[in-house]
PQR file with spaces between the fields and no chain letter, atoms N, CA, C, O and H, PARSE charges and radii, in Angstrom:
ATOM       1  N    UNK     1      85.030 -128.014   26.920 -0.4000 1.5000
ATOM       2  CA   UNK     1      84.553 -128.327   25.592 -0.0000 2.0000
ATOM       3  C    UNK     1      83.041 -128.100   25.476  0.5500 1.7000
ATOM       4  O    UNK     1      82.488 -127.953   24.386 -0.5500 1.4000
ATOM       5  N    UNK     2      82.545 -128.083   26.385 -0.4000 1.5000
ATOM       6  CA   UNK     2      80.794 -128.090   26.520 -0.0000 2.0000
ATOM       7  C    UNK     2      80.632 -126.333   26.334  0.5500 1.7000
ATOM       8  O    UNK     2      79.476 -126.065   26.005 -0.5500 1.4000
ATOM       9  H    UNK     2      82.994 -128.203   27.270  0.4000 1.0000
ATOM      10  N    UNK     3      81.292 -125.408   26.434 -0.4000 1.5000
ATOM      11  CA   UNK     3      81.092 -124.169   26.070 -0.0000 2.0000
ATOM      12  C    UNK     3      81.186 -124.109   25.112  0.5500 1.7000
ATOM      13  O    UNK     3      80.518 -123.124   24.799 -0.5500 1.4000
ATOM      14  H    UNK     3      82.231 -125.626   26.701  0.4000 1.0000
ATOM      15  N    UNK     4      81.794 -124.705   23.877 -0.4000 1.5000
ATOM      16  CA   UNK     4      81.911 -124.752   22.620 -0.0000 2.0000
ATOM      17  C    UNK     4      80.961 -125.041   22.351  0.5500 1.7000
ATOM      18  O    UNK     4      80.369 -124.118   21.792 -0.5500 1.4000
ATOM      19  H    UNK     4      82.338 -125.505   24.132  0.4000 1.0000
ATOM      20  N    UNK     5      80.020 -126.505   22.501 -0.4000 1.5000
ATOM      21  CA   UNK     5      79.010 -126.849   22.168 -0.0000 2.0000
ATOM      22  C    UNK     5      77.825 -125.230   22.699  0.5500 1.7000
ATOM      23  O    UNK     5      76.743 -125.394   22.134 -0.5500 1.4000
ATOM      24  H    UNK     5      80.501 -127.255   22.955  0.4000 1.0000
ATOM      25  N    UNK     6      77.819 -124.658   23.063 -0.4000 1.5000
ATOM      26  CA   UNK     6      77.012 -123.860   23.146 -0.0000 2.0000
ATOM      27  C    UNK     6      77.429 -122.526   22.651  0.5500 1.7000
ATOM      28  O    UNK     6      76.458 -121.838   22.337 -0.5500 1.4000
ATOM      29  H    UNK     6      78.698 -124.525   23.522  0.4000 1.0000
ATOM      30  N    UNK     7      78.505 -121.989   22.495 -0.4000 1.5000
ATOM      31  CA   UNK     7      78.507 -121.319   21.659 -0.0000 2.0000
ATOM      32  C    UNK     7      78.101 -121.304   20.592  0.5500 1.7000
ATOM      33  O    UNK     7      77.314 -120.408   20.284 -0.5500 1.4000
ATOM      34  H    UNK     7      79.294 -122.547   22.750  0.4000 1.0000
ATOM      35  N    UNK     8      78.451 -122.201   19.724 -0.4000 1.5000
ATOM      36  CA   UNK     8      78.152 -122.439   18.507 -0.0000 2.0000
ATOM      37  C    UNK     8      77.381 -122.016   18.045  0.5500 1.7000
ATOM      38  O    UNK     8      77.543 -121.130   17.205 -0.5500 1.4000
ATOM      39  H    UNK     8      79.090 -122.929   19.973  0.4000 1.0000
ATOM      40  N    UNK     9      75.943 -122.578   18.481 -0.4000 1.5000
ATOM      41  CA   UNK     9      74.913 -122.733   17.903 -0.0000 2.0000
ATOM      42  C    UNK     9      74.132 -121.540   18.195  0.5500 1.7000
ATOM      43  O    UNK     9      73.323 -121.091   17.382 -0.5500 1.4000
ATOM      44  H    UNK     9      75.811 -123.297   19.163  0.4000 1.0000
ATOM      45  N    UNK    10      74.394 -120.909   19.556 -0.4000 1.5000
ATOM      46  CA   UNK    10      74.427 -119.025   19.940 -0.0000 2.0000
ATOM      47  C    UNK    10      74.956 -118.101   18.914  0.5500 1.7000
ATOM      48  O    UNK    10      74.488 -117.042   18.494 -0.5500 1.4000
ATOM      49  H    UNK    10      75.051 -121.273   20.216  0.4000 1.0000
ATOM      50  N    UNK    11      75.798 -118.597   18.673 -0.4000 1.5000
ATOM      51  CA   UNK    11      76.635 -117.545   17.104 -0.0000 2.0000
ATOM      52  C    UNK    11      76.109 -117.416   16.037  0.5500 1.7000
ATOM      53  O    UNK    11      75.801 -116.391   15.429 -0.5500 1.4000
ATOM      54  H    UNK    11      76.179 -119.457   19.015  0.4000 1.0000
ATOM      55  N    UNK    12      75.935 -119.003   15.654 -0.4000 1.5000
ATOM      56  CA   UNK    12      74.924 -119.161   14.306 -0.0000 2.0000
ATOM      57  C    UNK    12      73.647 -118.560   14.314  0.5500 1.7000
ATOM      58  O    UNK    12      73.188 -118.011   13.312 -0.5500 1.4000
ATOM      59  H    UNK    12      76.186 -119.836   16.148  0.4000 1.0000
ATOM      60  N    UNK    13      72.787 -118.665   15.855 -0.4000 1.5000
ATOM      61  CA   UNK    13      71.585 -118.475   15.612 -0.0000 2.0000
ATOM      62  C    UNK    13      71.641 -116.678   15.627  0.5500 1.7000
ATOM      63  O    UNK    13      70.545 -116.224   15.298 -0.5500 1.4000
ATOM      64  H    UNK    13      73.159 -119.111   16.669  0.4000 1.0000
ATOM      65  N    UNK    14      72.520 -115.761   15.889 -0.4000 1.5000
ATOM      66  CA   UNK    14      72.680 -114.424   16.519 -0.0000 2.0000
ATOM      67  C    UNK    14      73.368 -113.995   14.854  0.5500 1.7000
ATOM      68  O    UNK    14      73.089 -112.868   14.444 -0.5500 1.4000
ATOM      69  H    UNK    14      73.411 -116.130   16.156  0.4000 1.0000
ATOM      70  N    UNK    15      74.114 -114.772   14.085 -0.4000 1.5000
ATOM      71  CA   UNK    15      74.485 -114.416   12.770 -0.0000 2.0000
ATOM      72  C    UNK    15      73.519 -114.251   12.165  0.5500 1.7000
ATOM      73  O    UNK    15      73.369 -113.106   11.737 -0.5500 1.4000
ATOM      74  H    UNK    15      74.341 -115.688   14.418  0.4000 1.0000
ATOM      75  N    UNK    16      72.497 -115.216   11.865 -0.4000 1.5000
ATOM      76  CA   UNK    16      71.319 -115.625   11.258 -0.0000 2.0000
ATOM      77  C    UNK    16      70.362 -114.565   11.483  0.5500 1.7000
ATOM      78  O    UNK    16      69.507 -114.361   10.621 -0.5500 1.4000
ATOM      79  H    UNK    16      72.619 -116.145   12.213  0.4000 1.0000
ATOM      80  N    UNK    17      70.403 -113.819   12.605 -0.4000 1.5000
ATOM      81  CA   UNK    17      69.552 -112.618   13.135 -0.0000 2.0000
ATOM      82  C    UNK    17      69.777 -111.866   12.408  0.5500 1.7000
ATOM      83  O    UNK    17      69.062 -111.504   11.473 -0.5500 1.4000
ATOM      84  H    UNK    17      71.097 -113.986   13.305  0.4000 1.0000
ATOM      85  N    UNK    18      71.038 -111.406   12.768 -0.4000 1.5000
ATOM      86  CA   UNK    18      71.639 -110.328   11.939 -0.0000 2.0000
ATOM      87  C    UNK    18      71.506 -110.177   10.216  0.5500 1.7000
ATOM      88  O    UNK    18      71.245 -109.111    9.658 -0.5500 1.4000
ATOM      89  H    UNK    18      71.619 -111.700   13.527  0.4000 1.0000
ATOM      90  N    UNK    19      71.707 -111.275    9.622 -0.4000 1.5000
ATOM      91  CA   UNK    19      71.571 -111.396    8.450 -0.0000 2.0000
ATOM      92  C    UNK    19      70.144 -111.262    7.609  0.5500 1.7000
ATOM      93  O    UNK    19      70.008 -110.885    6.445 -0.5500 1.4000
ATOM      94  H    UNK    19      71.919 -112.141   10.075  0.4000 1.0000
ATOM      95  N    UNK    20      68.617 -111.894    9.017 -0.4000 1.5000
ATOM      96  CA   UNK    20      67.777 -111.637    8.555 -0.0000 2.0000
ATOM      97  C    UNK    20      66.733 -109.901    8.653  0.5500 1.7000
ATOM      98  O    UNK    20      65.706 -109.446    8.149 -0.5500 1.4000
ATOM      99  H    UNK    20      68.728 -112.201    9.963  0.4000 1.0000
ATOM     100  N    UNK    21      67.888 -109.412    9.701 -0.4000 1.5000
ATOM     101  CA   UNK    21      67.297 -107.760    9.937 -0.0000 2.0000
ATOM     102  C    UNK    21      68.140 -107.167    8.264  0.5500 1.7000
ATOM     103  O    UNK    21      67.427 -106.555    7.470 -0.5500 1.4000
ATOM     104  H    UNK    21      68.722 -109.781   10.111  0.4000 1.0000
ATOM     105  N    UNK    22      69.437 -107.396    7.956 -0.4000 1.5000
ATOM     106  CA   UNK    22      69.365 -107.171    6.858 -0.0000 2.0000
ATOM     107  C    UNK    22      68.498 -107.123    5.233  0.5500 1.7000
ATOM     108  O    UNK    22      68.089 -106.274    4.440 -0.5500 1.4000
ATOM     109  H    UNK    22      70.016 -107.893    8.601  0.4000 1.0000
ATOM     110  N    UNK    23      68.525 -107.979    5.313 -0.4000 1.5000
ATOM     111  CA   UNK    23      67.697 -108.685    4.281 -0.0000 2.0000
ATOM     112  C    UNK    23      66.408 -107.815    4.357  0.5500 1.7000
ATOM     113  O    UNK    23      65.827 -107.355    3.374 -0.5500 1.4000
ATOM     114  H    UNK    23      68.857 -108.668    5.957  0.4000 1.0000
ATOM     115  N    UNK    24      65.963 -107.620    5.936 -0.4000 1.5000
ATOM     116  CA   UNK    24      64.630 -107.360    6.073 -0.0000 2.0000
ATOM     117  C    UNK    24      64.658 -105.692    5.417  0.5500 1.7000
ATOM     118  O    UNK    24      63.718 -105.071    4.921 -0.5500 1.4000
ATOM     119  H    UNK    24      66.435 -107.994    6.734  0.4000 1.0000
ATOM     120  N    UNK    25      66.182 -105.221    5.633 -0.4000 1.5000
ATOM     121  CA   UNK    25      66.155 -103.753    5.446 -0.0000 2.0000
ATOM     122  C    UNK    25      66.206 -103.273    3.804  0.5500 1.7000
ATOM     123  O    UNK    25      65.664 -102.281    3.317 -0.5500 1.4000
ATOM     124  H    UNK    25      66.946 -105.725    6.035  0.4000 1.0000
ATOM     125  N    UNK    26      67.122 -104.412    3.041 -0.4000 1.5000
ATOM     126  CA   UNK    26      67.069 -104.054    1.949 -0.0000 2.0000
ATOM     127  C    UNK    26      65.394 -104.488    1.007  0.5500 1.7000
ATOM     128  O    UNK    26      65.369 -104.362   -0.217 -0.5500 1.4000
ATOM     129  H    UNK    26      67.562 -105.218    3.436  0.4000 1.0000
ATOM     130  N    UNK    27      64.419 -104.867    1.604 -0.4000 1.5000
ATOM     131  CA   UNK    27      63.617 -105.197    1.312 -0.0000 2.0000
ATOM     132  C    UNK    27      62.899 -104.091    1.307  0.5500 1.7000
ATOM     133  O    UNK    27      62.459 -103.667    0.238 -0.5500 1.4000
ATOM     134  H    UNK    27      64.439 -104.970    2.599  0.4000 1.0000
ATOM     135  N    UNK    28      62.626 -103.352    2.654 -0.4000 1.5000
ATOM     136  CA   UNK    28      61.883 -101.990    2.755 -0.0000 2.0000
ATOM     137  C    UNK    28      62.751 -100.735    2.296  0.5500 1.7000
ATOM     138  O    UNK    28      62.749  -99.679    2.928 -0.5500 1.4000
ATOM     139  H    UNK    28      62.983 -103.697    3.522  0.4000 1.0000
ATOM     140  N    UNK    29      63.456 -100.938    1.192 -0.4000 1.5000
ATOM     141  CA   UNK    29      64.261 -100.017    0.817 -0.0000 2.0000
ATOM     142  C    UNK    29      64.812  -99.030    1.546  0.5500 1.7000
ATOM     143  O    UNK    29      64.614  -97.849    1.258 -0.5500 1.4000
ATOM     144  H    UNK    29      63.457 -101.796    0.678  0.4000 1.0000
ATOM     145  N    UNK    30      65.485  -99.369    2.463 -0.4000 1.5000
ATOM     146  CA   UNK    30      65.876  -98.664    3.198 -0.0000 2.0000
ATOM     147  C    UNK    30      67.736  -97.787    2.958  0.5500 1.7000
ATOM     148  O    UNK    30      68.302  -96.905    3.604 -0.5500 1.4000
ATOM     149  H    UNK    30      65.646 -100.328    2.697  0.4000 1.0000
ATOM     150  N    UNK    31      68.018  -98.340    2.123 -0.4000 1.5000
ATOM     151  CA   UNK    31      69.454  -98.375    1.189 -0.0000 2.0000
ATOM     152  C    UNK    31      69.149  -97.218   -0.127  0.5500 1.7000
ATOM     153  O    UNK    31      69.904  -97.065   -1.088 -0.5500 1.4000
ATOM     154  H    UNK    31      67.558  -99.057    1.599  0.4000 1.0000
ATOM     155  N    UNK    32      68.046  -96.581    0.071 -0.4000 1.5000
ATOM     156  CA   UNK    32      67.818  -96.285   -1.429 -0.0000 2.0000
ATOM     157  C    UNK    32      68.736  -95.022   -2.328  0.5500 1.7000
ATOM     158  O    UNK    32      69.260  -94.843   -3.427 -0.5500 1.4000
ATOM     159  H    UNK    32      67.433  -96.706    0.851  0.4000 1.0000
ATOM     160  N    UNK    33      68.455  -94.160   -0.694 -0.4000 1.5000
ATOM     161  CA   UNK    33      68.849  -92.663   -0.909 -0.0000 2.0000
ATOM     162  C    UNK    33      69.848  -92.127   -0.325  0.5500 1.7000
ATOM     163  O    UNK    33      69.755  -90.917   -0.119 -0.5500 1.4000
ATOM     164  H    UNK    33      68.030  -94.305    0.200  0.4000 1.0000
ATOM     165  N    UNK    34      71.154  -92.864    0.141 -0.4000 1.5000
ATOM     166  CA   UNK    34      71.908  -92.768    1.056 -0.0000 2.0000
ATOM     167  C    UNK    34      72.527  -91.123    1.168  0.5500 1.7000
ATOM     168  O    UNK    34      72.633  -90.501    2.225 -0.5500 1.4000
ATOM     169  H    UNK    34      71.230  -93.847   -0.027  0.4000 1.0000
ATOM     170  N    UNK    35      73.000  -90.470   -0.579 -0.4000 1.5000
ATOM     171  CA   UNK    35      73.962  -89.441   -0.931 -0.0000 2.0000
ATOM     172  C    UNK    35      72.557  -88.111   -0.336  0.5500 1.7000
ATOM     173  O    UNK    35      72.806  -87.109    0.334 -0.5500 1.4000
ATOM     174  H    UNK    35      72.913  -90.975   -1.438  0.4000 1.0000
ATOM     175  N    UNK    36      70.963  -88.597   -0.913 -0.4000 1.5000
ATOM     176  CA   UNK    36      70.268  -87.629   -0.527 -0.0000 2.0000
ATOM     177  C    UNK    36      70.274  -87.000    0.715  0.5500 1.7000
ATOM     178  O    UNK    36      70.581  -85.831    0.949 -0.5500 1.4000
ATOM     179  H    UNK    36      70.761  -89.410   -1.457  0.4000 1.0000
ATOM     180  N    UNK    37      69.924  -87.839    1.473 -0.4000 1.5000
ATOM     181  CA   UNK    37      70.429  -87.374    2.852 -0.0000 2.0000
ATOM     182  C    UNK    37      71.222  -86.687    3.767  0.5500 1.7000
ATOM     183  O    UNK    37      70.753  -86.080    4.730 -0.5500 1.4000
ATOM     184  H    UNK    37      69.675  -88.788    1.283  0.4000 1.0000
ATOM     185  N    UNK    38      72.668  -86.775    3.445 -0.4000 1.5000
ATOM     186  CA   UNK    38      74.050  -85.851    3.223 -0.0000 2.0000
ATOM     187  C    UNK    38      73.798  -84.826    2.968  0.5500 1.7000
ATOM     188  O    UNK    38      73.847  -83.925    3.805 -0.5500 1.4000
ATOM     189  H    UNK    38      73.049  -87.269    2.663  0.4000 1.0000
ATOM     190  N    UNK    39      73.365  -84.600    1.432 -0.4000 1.5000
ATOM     191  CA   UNK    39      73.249  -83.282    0.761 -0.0000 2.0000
ATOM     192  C    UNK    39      71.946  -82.301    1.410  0.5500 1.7000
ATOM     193  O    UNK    39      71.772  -81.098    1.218 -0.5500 1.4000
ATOM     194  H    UNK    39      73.325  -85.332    0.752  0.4000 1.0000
ATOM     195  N    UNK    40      70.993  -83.381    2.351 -0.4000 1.5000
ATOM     196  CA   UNK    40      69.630  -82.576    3.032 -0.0000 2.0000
ATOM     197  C    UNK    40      70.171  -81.692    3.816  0.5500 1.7000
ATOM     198  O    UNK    40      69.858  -80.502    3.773 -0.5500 1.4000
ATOM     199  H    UNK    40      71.134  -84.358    2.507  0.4000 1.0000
ATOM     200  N    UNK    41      71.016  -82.166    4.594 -0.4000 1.5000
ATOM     201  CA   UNK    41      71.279  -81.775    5.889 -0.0000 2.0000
ATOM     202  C    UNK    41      71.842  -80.119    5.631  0.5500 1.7000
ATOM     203  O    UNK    41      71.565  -79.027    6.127 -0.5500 1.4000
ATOM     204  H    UNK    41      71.270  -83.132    4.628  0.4000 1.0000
ATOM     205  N    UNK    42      72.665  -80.554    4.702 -0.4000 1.5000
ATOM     206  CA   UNK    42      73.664  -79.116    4.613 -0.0000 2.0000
ATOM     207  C    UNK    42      73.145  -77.890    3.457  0.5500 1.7000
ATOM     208  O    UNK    42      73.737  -76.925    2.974 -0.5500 1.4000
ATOM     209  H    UNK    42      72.890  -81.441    4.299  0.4000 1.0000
ATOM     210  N    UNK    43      71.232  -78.639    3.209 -0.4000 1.5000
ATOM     211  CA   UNK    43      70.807  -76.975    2.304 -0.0000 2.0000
ATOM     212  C    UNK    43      70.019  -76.291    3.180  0.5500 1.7000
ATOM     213  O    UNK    43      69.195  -76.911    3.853 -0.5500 1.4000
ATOM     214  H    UNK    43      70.751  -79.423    3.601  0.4000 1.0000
ATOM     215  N    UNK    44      70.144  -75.078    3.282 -0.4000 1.5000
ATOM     216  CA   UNK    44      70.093  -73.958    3.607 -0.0000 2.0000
ATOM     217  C    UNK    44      68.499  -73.407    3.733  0.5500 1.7000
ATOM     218  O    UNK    44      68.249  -72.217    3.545 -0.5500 1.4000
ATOM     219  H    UNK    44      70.814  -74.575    2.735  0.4000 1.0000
ATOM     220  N    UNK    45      67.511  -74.323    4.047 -0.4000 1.5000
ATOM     221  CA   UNK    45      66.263  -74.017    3.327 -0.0000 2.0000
ATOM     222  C    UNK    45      66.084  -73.210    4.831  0.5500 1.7000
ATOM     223  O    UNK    45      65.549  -72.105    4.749 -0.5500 1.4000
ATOM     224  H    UNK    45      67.714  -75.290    4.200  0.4000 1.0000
ATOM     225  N    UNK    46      66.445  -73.624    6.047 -0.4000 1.5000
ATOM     226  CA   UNK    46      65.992  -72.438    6.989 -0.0000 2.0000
ATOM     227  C    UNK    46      66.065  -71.060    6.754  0.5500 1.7000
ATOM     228  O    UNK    46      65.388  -70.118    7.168 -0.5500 1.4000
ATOM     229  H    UNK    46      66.880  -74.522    6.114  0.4000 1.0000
ATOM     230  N    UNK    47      67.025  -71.138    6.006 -0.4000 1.5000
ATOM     231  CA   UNK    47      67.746  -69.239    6.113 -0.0000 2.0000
ATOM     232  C    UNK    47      66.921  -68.930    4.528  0.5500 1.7000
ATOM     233  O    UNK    47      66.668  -67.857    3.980 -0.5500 1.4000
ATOM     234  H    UNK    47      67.575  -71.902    5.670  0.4000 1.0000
ATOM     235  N    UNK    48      66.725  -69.934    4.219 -0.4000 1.5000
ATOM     236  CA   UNK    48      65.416  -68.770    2.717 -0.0000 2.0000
ATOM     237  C    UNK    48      64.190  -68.296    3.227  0.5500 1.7000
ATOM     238  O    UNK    48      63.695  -67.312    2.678 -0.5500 1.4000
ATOM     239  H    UNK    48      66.930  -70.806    4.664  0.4000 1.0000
ATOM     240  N    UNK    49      63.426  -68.991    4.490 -0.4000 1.5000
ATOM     241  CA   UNK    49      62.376  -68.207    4.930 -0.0000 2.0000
ATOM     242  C    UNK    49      62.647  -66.872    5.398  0.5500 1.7000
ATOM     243  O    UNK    49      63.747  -66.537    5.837 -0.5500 1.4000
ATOM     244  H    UNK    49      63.828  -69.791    4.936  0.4000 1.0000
ATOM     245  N    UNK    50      61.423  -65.934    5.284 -0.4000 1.5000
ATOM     246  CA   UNK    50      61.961  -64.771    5.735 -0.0000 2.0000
ATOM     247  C    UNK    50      61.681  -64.483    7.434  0.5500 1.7000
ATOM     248  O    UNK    50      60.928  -65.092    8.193 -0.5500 1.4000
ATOM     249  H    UNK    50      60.530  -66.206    4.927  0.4000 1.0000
ATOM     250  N    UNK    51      62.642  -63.251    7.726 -0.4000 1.5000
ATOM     251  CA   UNK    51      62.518  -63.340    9.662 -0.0000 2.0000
ATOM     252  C    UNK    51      61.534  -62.232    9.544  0.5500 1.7000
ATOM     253  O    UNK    51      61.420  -61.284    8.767 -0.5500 1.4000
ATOM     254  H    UNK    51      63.254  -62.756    7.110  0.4000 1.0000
ATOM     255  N    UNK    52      60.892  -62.640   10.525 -0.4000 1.5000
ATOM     256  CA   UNK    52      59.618  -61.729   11.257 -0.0000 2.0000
ATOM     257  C    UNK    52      60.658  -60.046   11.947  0.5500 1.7000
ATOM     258  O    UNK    52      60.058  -59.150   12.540 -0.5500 1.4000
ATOM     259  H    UNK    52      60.985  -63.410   11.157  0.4000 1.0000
């Protein structure tokens, strides 16, 4: 029963973490541009420069 007592309060305090790196992320907008990103990856801007 004494592992319980210590879990507990390990869980809560490790939830509480978690919840405050969230928080911390939607704060620095980090959520903003999710679809932009996707669509970066797959344009083509290498192949418009011209080759030597």
């Amino acid at each position: 029963m004494s592992i319980v007592a210590t879990l507990i309060p390990v869980t809560l305090f490790l939830g509480g973490l978690g919840l405050a790196a969230f928080l911390w992320s939607l704060k620095r907008q980090q959520y903003d541009d999710p679809k932009g990103n996707a669509e970066r990856i797959l344009s083509s801007e290498w192949d418009d420069k011209p080759k030597p």
